[in-house]
C-alpha positions as CSV (number, residue, x, y, z in Angstrom):
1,X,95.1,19.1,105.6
2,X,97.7,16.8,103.8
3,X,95.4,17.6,100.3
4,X,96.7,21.1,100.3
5,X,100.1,20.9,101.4
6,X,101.3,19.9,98.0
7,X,99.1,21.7,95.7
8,X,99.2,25.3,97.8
9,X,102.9,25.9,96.4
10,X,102.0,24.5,93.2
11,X,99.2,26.4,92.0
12,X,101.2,29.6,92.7
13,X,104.1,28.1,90.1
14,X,102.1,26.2,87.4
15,X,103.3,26.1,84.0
16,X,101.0,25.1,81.0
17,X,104.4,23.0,79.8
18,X,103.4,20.6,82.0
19,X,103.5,17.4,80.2
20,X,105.4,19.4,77.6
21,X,102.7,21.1,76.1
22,X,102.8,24.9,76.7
23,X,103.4,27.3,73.2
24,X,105.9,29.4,73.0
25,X,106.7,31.7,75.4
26,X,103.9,31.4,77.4
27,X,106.0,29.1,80.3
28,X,104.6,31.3,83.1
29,X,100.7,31.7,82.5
30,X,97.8,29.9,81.1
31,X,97.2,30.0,77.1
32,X,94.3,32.3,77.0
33,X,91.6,29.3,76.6
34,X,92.7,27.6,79.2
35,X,92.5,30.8,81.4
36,X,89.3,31.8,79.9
37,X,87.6,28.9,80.9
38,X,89.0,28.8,84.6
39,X,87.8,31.9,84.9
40,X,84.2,31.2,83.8
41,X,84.2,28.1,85.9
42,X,85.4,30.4,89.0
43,X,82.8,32.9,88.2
44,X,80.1,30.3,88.1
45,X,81.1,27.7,90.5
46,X,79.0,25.3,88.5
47,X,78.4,21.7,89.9
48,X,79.2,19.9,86.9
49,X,81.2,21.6,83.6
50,X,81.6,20.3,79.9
51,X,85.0,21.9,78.2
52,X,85.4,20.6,74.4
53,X,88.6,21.1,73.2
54,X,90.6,20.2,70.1
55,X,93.1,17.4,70.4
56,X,96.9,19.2,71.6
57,X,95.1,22.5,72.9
58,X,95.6,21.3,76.5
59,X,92.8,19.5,78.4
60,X,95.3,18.4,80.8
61,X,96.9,21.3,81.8
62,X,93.7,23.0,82.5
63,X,91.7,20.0,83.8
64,X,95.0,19.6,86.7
65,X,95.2,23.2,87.4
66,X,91.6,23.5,88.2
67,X,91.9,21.1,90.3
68,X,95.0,22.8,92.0
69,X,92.6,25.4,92.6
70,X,90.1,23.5,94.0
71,X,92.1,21.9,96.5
72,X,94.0,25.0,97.5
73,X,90.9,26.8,98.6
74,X,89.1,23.3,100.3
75,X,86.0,23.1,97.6
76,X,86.8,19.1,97.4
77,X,89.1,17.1,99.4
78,X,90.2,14.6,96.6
79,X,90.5,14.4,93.1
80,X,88.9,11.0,91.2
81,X,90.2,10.9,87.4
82,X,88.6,9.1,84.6
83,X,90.1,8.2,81.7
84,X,89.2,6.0,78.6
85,X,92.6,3.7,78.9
86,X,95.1,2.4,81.3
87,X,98.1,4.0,79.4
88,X,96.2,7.4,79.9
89,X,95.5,6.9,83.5
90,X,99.3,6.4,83.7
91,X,99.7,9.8,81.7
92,X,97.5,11.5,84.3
93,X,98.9,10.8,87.0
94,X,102.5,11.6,85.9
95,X,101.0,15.0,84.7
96,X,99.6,15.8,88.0
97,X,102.3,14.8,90.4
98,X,104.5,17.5,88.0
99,X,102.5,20.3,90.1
100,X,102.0,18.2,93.3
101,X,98.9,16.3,93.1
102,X,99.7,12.8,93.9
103,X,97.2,10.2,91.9
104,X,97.4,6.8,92.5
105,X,97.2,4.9,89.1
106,X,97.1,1.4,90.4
107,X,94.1,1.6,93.0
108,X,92.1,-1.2,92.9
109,X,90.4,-1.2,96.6
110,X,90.4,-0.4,100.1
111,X,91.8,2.8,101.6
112,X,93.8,5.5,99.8
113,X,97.5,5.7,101.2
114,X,98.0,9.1,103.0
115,X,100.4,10.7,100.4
116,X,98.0,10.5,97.3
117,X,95.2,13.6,96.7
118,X,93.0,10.9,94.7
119,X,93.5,8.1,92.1
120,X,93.3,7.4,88.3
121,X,91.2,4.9,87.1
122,X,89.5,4.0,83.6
123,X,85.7,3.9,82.7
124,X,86.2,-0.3,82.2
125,X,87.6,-0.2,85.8
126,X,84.7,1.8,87.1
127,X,81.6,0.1,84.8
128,X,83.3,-3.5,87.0
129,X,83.2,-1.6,90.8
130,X,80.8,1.4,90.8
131,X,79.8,1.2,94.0
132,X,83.6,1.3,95.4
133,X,84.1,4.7,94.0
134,X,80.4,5.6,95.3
135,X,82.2,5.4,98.4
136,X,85.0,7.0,98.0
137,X,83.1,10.2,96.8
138,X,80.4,10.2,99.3
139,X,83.0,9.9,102.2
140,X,85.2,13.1,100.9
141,X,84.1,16.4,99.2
142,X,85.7,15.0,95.5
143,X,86.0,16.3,92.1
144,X,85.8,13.8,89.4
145,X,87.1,14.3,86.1
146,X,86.1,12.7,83.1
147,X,88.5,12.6,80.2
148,X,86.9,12.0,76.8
149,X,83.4,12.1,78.4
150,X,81.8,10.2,75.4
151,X,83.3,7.0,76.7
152,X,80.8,6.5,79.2
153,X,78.8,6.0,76.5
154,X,80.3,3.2,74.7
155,X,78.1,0.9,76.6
156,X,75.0,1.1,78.8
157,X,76.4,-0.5,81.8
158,X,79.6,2.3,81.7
159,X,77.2,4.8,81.4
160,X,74.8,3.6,84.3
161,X,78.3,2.9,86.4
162,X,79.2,6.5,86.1
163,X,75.4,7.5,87.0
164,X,76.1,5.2,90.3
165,X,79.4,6.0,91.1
166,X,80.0,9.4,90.8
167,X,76.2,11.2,91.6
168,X,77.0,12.1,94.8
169,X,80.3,13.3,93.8
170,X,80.9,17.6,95.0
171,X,82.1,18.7,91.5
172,X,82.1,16.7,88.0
173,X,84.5,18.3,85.5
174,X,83.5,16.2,81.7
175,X,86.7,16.5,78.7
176,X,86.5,15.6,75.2
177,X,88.6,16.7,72.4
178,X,86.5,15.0,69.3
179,X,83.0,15.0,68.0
180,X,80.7,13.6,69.9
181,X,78.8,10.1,69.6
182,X,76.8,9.0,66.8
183,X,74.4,6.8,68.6
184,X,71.7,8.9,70.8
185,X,72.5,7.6,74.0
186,X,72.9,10.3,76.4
187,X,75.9,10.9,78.3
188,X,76.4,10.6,81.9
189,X,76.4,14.3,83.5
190,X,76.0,16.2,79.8
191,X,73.4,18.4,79.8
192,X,71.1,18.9,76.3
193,X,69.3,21.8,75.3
194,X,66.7,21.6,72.8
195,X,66.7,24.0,69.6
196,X,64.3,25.3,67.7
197,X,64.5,22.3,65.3
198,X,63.1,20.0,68.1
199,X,66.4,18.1,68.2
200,X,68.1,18.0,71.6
201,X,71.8,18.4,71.3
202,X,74.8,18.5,74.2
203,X,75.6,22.1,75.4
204,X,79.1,22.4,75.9
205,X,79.8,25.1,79.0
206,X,83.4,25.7,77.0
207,X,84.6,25.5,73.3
208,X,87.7,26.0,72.1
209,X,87.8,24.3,68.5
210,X,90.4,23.5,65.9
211,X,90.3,26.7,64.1
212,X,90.5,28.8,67.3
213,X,93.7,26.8,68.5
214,X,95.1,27.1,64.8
215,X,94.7,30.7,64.9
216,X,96.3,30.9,68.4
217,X,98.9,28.8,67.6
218,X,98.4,26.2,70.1
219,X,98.0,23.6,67.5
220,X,99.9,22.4,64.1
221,X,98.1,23.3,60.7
222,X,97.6,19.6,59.1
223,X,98.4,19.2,55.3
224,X,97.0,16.2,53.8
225,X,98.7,14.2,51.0
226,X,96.6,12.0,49.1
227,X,97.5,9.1,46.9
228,X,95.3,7.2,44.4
229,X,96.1,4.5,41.8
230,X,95.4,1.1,39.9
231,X,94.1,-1.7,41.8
232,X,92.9,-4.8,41.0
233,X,91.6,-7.5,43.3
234,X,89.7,-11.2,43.3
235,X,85.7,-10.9,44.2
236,X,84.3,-14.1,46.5
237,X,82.5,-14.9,43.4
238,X,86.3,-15.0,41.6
239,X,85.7,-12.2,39.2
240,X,89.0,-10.2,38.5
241,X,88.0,-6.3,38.6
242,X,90.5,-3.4,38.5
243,X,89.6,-0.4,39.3
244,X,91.4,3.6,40.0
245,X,91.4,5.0,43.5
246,X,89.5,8.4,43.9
247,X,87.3,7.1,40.9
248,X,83.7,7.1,40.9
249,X,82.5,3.7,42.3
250,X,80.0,2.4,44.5
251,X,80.5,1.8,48.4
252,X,81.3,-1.8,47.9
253,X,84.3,-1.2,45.0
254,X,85.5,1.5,47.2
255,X,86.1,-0.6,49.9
256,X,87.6,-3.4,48.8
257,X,90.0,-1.0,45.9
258,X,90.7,0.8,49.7
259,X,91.4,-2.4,51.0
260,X,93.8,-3.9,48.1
261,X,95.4,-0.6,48.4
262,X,95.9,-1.2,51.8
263,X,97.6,-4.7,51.4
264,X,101.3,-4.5,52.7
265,X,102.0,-7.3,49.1
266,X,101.3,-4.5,46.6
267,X,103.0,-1.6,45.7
268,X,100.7,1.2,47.1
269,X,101.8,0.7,50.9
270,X,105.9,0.8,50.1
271,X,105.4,3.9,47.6
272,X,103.6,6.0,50.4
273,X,106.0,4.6,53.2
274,X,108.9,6.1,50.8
275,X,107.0,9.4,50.5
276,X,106.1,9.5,53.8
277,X,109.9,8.9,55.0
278,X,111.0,11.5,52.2
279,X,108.5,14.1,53.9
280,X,110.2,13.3,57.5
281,X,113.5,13.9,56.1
282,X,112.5,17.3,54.7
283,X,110.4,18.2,58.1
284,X,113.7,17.0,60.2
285,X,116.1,19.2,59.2
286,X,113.5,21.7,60.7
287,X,112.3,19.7,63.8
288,X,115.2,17.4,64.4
289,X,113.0,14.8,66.8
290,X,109.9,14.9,64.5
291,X,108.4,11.2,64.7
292,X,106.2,9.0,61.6
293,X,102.9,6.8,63.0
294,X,101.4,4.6,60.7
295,X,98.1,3.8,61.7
296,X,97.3,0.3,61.1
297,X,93.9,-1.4,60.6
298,X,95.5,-5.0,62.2
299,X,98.5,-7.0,63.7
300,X,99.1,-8.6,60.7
301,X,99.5,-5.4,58.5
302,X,101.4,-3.5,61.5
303,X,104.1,-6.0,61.4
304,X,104.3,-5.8,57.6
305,X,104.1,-2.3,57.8
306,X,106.9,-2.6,60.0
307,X,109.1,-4.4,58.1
308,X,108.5,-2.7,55.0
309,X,109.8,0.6,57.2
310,X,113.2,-1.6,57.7
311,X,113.8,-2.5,54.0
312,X,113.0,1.4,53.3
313,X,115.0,3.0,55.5
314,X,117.2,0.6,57.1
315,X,116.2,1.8,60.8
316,X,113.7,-0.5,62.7
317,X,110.4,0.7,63.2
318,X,108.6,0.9,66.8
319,X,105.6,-1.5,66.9
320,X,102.5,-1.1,69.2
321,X,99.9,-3.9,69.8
322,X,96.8,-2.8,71.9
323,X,97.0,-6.4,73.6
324,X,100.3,-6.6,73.7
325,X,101.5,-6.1,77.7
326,X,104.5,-3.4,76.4
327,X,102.4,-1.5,74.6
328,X,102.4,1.2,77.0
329,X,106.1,1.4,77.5
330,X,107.0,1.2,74.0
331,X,104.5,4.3,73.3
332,X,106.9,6.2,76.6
333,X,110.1,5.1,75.3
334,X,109.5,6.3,71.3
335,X,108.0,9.6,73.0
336,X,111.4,10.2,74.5
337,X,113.7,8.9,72.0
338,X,114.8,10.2,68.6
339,X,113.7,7.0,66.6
340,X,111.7,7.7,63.3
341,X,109.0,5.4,63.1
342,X,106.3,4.0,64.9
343,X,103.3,1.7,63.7
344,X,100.4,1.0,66.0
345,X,97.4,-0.8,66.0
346,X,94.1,0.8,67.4
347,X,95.9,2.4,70.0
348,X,95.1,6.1,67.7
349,X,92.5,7.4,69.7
350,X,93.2,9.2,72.4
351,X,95.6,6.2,73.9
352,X,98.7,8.0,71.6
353,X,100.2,10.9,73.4
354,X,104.1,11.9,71.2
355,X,104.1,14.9,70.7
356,X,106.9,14.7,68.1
357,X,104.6,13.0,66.0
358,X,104.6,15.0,62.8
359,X,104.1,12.9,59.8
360,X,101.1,10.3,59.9
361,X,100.1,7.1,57.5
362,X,96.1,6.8,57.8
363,X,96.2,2.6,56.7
364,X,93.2,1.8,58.1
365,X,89.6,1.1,56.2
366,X,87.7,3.1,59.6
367,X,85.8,5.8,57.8
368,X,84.0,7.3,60.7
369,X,84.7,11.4,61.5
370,X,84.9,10.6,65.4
371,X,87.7,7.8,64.8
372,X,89.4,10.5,61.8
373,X,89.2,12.9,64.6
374,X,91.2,11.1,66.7
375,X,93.9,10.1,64.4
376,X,94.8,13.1,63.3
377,X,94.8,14.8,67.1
378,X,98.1,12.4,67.3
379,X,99.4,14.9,64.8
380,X,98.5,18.3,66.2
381,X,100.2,18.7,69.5
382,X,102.3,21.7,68.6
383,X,105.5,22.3,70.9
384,X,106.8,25.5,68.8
385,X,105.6,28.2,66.0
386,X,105.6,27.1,62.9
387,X,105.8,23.8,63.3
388,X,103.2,21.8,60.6
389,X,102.0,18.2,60.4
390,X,101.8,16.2,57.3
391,X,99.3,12.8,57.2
392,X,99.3,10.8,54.3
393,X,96.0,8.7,53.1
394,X,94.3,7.0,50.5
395,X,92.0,9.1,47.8
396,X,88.8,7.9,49.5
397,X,85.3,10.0,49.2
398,X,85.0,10.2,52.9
399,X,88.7,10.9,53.9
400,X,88.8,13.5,51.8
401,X,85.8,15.0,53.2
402,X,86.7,14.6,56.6
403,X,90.4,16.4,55.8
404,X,88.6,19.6,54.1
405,X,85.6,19.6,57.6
406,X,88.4,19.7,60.0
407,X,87.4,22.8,61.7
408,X,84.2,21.9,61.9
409,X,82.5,21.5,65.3
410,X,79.7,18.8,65.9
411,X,77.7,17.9,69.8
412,X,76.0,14.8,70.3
413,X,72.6,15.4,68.9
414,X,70.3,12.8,70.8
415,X,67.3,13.2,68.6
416,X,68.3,12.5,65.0
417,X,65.9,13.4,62.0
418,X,65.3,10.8,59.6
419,X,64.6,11.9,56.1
420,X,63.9,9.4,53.4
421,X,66.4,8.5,51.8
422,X,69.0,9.7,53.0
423,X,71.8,8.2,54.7
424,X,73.4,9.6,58.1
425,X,77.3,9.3,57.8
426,X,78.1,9.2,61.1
427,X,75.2,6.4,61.6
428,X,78.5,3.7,61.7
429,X,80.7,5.4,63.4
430,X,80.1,3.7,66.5
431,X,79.9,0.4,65.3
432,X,83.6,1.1,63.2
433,X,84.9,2.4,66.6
434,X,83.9,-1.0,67.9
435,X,85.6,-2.6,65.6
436,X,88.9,-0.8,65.8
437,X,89.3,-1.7,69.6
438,X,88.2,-5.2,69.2
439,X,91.1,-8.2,69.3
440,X,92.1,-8.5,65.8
441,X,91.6,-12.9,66.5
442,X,88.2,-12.4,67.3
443,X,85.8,-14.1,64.7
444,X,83.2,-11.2,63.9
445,X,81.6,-13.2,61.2
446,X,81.8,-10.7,58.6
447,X,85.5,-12.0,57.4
448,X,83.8,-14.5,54.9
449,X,81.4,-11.9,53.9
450,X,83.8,-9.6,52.4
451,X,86.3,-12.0,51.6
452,X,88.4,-10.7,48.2
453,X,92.0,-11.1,47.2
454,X,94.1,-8.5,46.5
455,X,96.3,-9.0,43.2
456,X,97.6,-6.0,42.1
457,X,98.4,-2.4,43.2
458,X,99.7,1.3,42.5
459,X,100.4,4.5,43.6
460,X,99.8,7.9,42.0
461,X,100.4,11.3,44.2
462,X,96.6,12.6,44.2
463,X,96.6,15.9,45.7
464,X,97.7,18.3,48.6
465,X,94.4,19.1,50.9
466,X,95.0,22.3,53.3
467,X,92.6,24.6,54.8
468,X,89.8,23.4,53.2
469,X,91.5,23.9,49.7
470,X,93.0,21.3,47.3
471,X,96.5,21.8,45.1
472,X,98.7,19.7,42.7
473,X,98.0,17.3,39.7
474,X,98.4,14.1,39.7
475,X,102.4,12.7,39.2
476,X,104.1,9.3,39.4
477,X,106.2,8.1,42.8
478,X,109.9,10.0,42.5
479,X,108.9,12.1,40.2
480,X,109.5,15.9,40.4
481,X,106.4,17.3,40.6
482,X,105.9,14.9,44.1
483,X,109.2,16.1,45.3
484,X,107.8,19.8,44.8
485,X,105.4,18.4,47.8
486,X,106.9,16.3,49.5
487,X,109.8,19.1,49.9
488,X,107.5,21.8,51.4
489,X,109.7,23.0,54.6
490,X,108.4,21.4,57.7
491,X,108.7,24.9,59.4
492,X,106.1,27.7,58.2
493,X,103.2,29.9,59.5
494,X,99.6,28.6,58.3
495,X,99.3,31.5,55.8
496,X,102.9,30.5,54.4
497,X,102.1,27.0,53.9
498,X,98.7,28.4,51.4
499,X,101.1,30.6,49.7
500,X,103.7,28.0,48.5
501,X,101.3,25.5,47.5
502,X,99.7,27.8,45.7
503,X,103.0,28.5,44.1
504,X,104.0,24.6,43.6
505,X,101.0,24.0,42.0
506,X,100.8,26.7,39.4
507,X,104.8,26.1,38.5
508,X,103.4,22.3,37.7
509,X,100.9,23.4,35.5
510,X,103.0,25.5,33.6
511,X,105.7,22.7,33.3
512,X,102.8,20.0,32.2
513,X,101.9,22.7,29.6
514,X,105.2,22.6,28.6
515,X,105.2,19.0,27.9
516,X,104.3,17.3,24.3
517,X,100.9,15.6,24.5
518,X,102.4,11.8,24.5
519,X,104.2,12.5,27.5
520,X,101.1,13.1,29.2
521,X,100.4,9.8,30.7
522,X,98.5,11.0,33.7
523,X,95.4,13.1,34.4
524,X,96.9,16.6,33.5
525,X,94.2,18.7,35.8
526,X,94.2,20.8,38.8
527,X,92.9,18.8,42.0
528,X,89.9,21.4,42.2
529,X,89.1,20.2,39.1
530,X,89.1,16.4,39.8
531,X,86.1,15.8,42.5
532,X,85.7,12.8,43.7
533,X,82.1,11.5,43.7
534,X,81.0,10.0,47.2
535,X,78.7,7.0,47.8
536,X,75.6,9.6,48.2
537,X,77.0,11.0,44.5
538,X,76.7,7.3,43.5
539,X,73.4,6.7,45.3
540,X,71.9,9.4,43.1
541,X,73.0,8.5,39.7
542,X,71.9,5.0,40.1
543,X,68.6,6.6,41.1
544,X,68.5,8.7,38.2
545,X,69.2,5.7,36.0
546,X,66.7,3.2,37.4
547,X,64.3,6.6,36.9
548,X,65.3,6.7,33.3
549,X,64.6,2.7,32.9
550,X,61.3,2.6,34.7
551,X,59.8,5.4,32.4
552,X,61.7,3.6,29.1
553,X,59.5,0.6,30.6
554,X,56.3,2.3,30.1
555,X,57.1,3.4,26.7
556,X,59.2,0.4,25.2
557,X,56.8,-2.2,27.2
558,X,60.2,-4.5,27.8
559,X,61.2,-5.9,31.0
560,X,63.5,-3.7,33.7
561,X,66.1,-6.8,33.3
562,X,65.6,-6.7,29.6
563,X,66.8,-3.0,29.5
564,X,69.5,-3.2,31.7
565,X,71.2,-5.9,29.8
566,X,70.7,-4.4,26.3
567,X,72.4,-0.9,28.0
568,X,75.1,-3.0,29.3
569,X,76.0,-4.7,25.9
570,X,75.9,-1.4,24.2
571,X,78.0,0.4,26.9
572,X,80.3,-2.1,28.5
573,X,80.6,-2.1,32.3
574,X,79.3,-4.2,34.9
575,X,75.8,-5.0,36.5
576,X,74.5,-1.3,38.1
577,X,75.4,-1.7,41.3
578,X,79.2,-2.3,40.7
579,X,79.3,0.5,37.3
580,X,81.4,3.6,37.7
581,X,79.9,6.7,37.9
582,X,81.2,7.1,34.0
583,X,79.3,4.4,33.1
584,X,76.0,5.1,35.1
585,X,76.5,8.6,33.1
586,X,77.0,6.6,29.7
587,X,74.0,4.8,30.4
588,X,71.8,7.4,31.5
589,X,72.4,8.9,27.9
590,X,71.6,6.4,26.1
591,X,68.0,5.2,27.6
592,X,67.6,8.8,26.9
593,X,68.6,8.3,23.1
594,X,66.8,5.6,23.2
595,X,63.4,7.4,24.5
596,X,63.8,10.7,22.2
597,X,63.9,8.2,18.9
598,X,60.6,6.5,20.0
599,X,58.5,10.0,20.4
């Protein structure tokens, strides 16, 4: 059988490196997850098998030599692979024809040509033809695989295409790297278990999670470098308001402080370029091809972001359009060149496959954990020991929190509980994901609805998050204690990289104790020690000081309005909604002054 010809040899002489991937000196067997799970899936012979596994740990490589196995000892016939983009299908098919099994990346219809084992195709191209690959499967024992299984999610017709297409299919074998969905539809060929809560939630048949792959070395250990600042920006309404990143604000101010911050005009973008070039200097002399993504929210910024690369470091800078009709071969040619830069748009997810990518720029306003996720899995892929990654972003409540969760593990929960009053973070995440992948000229209708001007920006190094744990005080661009940071060797074991920030942040204390007070023109305190308040935070003092109002109501017999205004004239700030959570604070003190004098 011409299915078995090519893939007999080749599952006697895989090698995890296979696209490049394998760790260190395991060329000639399996990393133990990846054997761990073929055995299981040997053992139980199951009809259809969920593996989650963090970004870089190898899907691929295990996905390709199951299916080696599969073929070798005549459980399917063919091999069907589904993945979420067409530059992906591409990558599959490369990957497997690198152990023999021949994918055809460019079926469309009609029969299969003798010398492939199967074909690659994307969830878009099977949601438009279910019934096509219906056929295919029914004709020929077939094992499907479905890479980043939560895509046959992203819209009921992909789902209920996958249903069609694939039901009668011999073996299914579901990927995904990331959390799963936020919305509760189920997911084609997922099975759910309820717990004792009630709530049913996807049961994965293998796990093999950040932490795992960090311990094992299979993945880099990400340090985050966050930068805040002064921004000031134009309202619709034309009111001028100036505000510091990483201060407490409400969801709105965030967004658009994020948003001036973000605007390639200021001077945020070029200060955290430079640092982020100054950081891929340091990690080069270590890893000599290590590549910079910036992740860009749209065209427009990309090609600024772009440009600004050229003025910094006098090298162009690869660009990436998700429309544009290159895309995919400028991704392949900066994977195999030694170029420094690359800035893409959308194309973050799982579409991004460099393993030299080791320093990352997060310039997008997505705040969703799936779409985090995902950008930082460009970043992980780790080739040899010691090798770390370093991804810069803006001091934003939620970035922050996803950077110190990322070893958590989440499954698609499809029954959510709804408490009162309380807001489910990942309740946008699909929407934001939407978003992202969308053509940046399409008219959504919410461009007039947030329209601002952004006048003015800064950059101040924030902190260093790693492992859950936050270092360093807050320093100007260029200056010395940044350096201290930025210089950190791009070549150290997880517990190495704890110990010297450790060490760089308790040599800056001691030299900002060393300073005279007037030279202290920043926030002289240790990042533990500077939290920044999220929107829930925010939700909750405005509570508590609409609580504080209502019961001065009662007793002063004035008017809600009446009160409010008389506490902004005495304490400054703007209307509630937009006030700081310093001002909420000042206010809440003084309706409370104002209560104790009238008992």
């Amino acid at each position: 059988m011409t299915t078995t010809a090519g893939t007999s040899s080749a599952s006697h002489h895989l090698s995890p490196a296979f696209p490049g991937r394998a760790p260190w000196g395991t060329a000639s067997k399996l990393r133990a997850w990846q054997q761990g799970a073929m055995e299981k899936y040997i053992q139980e012979q199951p009809r259809d098998f969920l593996a989650v596994a963090t970004p870089g740990a190898g899907k691929t490589t295990f996905a390709l030599t199951l299916a080696s196995w599969m073929l070798h000892h005549h459980v399917v016939q063919q091999v069907t692979v589904v993945a979420p983009t067409e530059h992906l299908k591409k990558q599959w098919a490369e990957a497997a024809a690198r152990i023999g099994i021949k994918l055809d990346p460019e079926y469309s219809a009609g029969p299969l040509g003798r010398e492939y084992h199967g074909v690659a195709v994307t969830y878009a191209g099977v949601g438009v033809r279910p019934m096509l690959h219906r056929n295919r499967v029914e004709q020929r024992k077939t094992l499907v695989i479905l890479d980043e299984i939560h895509h046959a999610g992203d819209s009921k017709s992909w789902g209920e295409a996958c249903l069609e297409a694939f039901e009668p299919a011999t073996r299914r074998l579901a990927l995904t790297g990331t959390p799963f969905r936020s919305d509760t539809n189920p997911i084609p060929f997922v099975t759910y278990e309820e717990g004792n809560d009630g709530i049913r939630r996807s049961a994965a048949d293998y796990t093999y999670g950040y932490g795992n792959a960090l311990a094992d070395n299979v993945v880099r250990p990400v340090i985050f470098l966050s930068y805040s600042g002064n921004m000031r920006w134009r309202t619709k309404a034309g009111d001028e308001i100036a505000a510091r990143l990483g201060e407490p604000m409400t969801k709105d101010a965030i967004s658009q402080a994020w948003r001036t911050a973000l605007d390639p005009r200021g001077e945020w973008m070029p200060a955290v370029l430079r640092a982020a070039d100054q950081r891929l200097t340091e990690v080069r002399k270590a890893i000599p091809d290590a590549g910079a993504l910036v992740i860009a929210a749209d065209q427009d910024s990309a090609r600024a972001y772009a440009k600004l690369i050229r003025e910094i470091t006098g090298s162009k800078a690869t660009l990436v359009l998700s429309d544009d009709a290159g895309a995919s071969k400028n991704i392949d040619d900066f994977s195999g060149n030694n170029d420094r830069w690359m800035v893409a748009v959308r194309m973050v997810s799982e579409g991004v496959d460099v393993p030299r990518l080791a320093v990352g720029v997060y310039a997008t306003t997505i705040s969703t954990p799936l779409f985090f996720a995902q950008a930082v899995g460009r970043f992980v892929r780790s080739r040899r020991r010691g090798e770390t990654a370093s991804v810069f972003l803006p001091t934003v409540p939620d970035l922050l929190s996803f950077a110190n969760e990322m070893e958590r593990e989440r499954d698609h929960v499809l029954d959510k509980p709804k408490r009162q009053g309380e807001e489910d973070p990942y309740a946008e995440s699909e929407k934001e994901m939407d978003e992202a992948n969308r053509e940046q000229d399409e008219d959504t209708g919410e461009q007039e609805q947030f329209s601002f001007e952004a006048l003015e920006s800064e950059a101040v190094f924030d902190r260093v998050m790693y492992n859950g744990a936050e270092f360093g005080m807050q320093a100007h661009p260029g200056s010395e204690e940044e350096q201290d940071y930025l210089g950190i060797p791009g070549l150290l074991e997880p517990d190495q990289v704890q110990l010297l920030l450790q060490k760089r942040q308790a040599r800056q204390i001691a030299h900002s104790r060393k300073k005279p007070d007037e030279e202290a023109d920043l926030l002289e305190m240790p990042a533990e020690r500077r939290p920044v308040v999220s929107h829930k935070e925010m939700m909750e003092l405005r509570r508590q000081l609409n609580t504080m109002v209502g019961a001065y109501v009662h007793q002063s017999g004035k008017p809600h309005g009446v009160i409010h205004t008389e506490l902004r004239r005495v304490c400054g700030g703007p209307p509630a909604a937009e006030a700081t959570a310093g001002q909420l604070r000042q206010r809440i003190t003084k309706v409370q002054e104002w209560a104790t004098r009238m008992k």
